[in-house]
C-alpha positions as CSV (number, residue, x, y, z in Angstrom):
1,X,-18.0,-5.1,-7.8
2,X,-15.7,-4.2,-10.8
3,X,-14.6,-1.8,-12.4
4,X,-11.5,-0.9,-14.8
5,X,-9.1,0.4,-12.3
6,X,-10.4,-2.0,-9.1
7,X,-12.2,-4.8,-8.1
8,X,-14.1,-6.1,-4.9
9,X,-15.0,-9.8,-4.2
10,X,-16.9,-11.1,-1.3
11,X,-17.2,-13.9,-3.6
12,X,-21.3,-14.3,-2.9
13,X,-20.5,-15.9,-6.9
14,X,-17.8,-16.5,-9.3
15,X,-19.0,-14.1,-11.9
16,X,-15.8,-11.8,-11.6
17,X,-13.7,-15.0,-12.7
18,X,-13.2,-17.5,-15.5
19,X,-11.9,-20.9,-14.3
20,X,-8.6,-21.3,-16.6
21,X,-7.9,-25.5,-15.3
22,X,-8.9,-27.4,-12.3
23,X,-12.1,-26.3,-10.5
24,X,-13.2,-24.1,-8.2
25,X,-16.5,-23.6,-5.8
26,X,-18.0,-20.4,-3.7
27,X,-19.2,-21.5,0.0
28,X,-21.9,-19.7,1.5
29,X,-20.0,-17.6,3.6
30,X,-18.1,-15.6,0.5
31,X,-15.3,-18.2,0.4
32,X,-13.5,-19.2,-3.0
33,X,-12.4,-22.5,-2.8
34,X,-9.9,-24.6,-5.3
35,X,-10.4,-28.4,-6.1
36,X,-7.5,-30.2,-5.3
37,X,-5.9,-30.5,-8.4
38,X,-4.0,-27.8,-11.0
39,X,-6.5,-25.4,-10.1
40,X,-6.5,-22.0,-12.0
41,X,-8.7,-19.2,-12.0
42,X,-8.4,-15.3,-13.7
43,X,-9.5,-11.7,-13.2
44,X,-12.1,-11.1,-16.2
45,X,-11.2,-7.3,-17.3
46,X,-9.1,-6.3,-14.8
47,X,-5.2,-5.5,-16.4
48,X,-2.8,-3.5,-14.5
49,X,0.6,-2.9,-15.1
50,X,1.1,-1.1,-11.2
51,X,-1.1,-3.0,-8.7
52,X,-2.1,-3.9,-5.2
53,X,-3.4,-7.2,-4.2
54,X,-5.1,-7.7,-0.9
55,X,-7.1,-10.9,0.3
56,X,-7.5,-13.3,2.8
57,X,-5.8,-16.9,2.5
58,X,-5.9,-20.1,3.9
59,X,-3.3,-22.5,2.4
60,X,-4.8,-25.9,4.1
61,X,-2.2,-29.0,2.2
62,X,1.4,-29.8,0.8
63,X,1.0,-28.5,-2.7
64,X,1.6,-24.6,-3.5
65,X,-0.8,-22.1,-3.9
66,X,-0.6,-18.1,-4.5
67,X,-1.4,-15.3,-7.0
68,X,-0.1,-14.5,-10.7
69,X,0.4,-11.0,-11.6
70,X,1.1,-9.4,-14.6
71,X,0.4,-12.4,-16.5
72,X,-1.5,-12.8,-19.8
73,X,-2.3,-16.6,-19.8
74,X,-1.5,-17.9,-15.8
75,X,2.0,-19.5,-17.3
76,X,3.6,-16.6,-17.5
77,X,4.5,-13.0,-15.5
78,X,5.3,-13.0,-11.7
79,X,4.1,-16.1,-9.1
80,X,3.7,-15.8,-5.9
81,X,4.0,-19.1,-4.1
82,X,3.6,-20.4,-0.6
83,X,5.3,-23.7,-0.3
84,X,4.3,-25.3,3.0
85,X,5.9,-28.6,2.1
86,X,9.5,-26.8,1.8
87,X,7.8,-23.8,4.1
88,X,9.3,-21.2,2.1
89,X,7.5,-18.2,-0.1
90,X,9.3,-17.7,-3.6
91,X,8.7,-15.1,-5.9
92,X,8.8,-16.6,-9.5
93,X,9.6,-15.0,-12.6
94,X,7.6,-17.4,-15.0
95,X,9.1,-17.2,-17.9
96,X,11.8,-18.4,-18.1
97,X,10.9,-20.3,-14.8
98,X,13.7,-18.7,-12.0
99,X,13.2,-17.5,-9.1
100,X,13.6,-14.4,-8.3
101,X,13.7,-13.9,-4.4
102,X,12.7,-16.6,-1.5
103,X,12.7,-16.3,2.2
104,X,11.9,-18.9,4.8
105,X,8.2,-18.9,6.3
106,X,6.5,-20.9,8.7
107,X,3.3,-21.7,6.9
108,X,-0.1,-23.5,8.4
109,X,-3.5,-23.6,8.1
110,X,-5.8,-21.1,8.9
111,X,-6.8,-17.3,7.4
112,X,-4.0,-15.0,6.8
113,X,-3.9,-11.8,5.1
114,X,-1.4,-11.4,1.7
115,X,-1.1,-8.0,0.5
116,X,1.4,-7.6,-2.9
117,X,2.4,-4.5,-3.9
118,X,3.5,-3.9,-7.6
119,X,5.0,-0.3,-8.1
120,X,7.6,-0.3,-11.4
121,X,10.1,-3.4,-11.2
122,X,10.0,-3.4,-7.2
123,X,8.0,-6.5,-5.8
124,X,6.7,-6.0,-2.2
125,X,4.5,-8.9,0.0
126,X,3.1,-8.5,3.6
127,X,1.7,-12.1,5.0
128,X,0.0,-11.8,8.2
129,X,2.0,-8.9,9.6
130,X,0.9,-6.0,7.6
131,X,3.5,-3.8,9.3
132,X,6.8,-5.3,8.3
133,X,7.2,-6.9,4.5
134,X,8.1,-10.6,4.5
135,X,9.6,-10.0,0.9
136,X,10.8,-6.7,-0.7
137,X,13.0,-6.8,-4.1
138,X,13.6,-5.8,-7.3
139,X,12.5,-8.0,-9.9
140,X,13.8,-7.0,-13.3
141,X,10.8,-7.9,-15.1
142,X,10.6,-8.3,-18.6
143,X,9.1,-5.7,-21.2
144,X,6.4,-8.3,-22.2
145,X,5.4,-8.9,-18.5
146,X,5.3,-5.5,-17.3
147,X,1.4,-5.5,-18.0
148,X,-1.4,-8.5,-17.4
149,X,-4.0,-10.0,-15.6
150,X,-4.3,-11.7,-12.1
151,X,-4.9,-15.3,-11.5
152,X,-5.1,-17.4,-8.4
153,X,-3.8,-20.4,-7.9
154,X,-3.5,-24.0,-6.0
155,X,-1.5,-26.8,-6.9
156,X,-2.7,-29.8,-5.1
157,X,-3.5,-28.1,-1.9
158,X,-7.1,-26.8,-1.9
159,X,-6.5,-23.2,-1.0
160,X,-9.1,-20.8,-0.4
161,X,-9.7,-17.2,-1.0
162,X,-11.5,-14.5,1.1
163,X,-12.0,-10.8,0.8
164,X,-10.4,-10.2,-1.8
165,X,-9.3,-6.4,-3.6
166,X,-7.4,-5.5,-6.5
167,X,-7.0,-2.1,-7.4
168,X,-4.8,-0.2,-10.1
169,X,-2.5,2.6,-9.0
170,X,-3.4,5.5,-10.5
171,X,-1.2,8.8,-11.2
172,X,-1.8,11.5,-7.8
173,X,-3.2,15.0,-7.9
174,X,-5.6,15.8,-5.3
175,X,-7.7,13.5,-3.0
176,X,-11.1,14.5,-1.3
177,X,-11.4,10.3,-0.3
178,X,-15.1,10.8,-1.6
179,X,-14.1,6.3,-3.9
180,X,-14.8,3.4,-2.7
181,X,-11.2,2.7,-2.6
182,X,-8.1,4.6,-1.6
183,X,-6.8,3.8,-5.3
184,X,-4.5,6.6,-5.1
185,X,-2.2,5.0,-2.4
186,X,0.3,2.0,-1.6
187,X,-0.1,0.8,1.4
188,X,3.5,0.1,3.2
189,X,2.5,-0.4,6.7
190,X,-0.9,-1.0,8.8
191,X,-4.2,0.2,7.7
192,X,-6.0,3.5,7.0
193,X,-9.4,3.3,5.7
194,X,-12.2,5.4,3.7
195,X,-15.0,6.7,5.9
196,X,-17.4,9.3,5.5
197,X,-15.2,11.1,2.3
198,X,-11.7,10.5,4.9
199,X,-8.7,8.8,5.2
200,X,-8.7,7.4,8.8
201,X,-7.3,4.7,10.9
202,X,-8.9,4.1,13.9
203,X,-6.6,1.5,15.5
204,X,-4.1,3.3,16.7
205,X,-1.0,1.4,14.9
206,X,1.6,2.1,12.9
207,X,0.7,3.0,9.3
208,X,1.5,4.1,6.1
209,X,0.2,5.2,3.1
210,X,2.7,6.7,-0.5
211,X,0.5,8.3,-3.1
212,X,1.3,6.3,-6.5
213,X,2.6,9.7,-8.2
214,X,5.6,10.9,-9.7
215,X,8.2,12.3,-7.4
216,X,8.3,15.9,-6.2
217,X,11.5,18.3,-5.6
218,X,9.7,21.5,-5.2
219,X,5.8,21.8,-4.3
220,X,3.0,23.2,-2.5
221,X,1.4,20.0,0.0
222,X,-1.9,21.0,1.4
223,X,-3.9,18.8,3.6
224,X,-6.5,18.9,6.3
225,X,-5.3,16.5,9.3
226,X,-7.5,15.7,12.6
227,X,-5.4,13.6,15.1
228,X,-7.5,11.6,17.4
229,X,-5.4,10.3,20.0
230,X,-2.4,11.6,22.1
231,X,0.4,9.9,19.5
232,X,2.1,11.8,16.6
233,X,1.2,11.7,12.8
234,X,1.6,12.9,9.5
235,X,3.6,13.2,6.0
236,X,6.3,11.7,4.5
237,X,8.1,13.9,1.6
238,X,10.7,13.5,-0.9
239,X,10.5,9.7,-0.4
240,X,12.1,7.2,-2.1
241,X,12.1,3.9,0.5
242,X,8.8,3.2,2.2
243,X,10.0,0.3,3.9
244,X,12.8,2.0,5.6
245,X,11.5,5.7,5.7
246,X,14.2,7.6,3.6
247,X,13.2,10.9,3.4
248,X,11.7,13.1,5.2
249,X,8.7,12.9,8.1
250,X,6.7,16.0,9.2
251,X,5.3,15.3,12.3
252,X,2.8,16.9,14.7
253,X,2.1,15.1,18.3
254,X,-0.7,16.3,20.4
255,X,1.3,14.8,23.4
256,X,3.7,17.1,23.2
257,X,1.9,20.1,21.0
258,X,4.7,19.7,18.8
259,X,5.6,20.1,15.0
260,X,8.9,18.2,14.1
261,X,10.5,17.6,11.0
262,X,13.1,14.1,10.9
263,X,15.1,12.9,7.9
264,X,16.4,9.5,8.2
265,X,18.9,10.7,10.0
266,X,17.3,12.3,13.0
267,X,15.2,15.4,14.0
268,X,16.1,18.7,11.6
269,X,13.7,21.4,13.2
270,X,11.0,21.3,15.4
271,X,8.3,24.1,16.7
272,X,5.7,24.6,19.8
273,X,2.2,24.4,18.5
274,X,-1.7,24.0,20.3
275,X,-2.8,20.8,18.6
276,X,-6.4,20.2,19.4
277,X,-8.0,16.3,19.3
278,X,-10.4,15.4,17.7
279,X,-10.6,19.0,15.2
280,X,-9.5,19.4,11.4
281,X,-6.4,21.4,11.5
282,X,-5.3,22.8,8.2
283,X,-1.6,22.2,7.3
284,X,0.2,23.9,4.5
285,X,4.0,22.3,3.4
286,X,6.2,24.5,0.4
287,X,8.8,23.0,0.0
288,X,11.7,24.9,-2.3
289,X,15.1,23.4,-3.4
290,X,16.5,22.9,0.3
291,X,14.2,25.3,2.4
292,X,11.3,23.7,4.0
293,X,8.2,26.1,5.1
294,X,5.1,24.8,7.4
295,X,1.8,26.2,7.9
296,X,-0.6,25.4,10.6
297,X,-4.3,26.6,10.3
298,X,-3.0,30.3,9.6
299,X,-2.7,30.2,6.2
300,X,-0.9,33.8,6.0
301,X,2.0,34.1,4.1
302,X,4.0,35.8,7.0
303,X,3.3,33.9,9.9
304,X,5.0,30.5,9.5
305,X,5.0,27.8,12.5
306,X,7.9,26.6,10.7
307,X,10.9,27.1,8.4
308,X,13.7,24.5,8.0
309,X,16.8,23.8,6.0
310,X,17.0,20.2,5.2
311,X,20.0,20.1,2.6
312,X,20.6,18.1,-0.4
313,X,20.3,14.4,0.9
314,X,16.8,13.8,-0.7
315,X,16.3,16.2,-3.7
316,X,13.1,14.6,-4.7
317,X,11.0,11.6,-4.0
318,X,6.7,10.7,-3.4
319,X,4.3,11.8,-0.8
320,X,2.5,10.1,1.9
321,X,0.8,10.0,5.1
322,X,1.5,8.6,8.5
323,X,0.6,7.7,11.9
324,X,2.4,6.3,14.9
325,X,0.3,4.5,17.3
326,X,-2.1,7.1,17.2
327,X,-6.1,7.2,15.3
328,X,-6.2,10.2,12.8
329,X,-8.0,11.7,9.7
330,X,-6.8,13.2,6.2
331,X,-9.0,14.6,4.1
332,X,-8.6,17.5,1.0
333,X,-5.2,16.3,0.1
334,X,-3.6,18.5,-2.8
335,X,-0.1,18.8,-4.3
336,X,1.3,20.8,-7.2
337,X,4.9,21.3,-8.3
338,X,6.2,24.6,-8.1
């Protein structure tokens, strides 16, 4: 399934690819497989300049294999390699041919999932573990990079490809999770996915998802939340580092009926609050210069749960979502700026 801003392959066929050198063949069982040779194959129609790449991989032999991004003809842009003769991951920059980042990895046969993330110049990969990045940099791409195609590759190993999902990032307004794909959000840690016109995640880890938007100082955040379990969730503001969670984190815990607001730095303000399972609760957020103001289901102007002073630290960053080790839903997501 394709269309301009995403595209899905179970790879039942090869019609979503043109085979650039070497060869490639689909197995029954939606697997995308590269001779063993200089093997390269590209997106048709699908160009992004602010991506996320998600698949399965199995790298089986010596030679590299991995994903070009933001490339126009597979020798140039960003490379993504996983070296199991020299078991490293390196991040090329392909023209001129330097690397940009490496980092040691242990790699063998078998499926593994890759995610890459592509937001601006900053370069983020999760391998296996989708909660912790195994490479997070800056790349200091090149103007005539900064926009291209996708292309897989194998270099004298026979890797194969499985489930694969590409999807543009698209600028944020309001969400009603009604698409196929969550193309509105990056994807730092775990998993939420779309069901039934929701965000959810049903397995109870860790997760995070930053709307691709441009950052906010002073808004209005509404959302409605159901948490499902007896853990804590809910939204990141004024972020500017996913990975390490700088900003600020509104949280509400139905194990201890509690609203809390943290920085990076530790809790700022917290409130008592009945937090049913399993029910839509409707959460307004204003947030003005340094005063932070929380609603919770009554929406009247006069009744806060909650009003905090969080300072000058993080004047302005993205939005996001959150769970901790607890199954929720977010649905009706709107922001303005104010």
């Amino acid at each position: 399934m394709r269309s301009n801003n995403y595209l899905i392959d179970n790879f039942n066929n090869a019609s979503n690819w043109q085979v650039i050198e070497g060869s490639w063949s689909i197995a029954p069982n939606g697997v995308y497989t590269a001779g063993y040779n200089n093997a390269i194959t590209g997106a048709i129609n699908f160009t992004a300049k602010n991506l996320v790449f998600e698949c399965e991989i199995d790298i089986t032999a010596y030679g590299d294999a991995g994903v070009h991004i933001l490339s126009y003809d597979s020798s140039n842009g960003l490379y993504l390699s996983f070296r199991p003769a020299e078991n490293k991951l390196v991040l090329y920059d392909s023209e001129p041919f330097n690397i940009i980042a490496s980092v040691n990895l242990t790699i063998t046969s078998g499926w593994k999932r890759l995610r890459v993330i592509m937001l601006k110049d900053r370069f983020t990969a999760y391998y296996d573990n989708m909660q912790v990045p195994i490479l997070d940099c800056i790349t200091g791409i090149h103007l005539f990079h900064s926009f291209g195609k996708v292309f897989l590759r194998s270099y004298y190993n026979q890797a194969s490809y499985r489930k694969l999902k590409i999807y543009e990032l698209n600028t944020f307004n309001t969400d009603t999770f009604d698409q196929l794909l969550p193309t509105k959000w990056i994807p730092y840690k775990g998993d939420f996915t779309i069901d039934n016109g929701r965000l959810i995640n049903t397995g109870g880890n860790m997760s995070t998802f930053i709307a691709n938007s441009d950052y906010y100082d002073n808004f209005i955040l509404e959302a409605d939340l159901s948490i499902d379990g007896s853990g804590n969730c809910g939204f990141f503001i004024r972020n500017t580092d996913p990975i390490n969670d700088v900003g600020y984190f509104i949280s509400f815990s139905s194990a201890s009926n509690q609203c809390t607001v943290y920085s990076q730095n530790g809790i700022v303000e917290n409130a008592s609050v009945t937090i049913n399972t399993n029910v839509f609760h409707h959460i307004r957020i204003i947030c003005s210069v340094y005063i932070l103001i929380i609603y919770f289901n009554n929406m009247d102007m006069v009744s806060p749960l909650l009003i905090a002073n969080i300072g000058y630290n993080n004047p302005t960053g993205r939005f996001g979502v959150h769970t901790y080790y607890t199954p929720c839903k977010f649905d009706n997501v709107y922001i303005r700026s104010i």
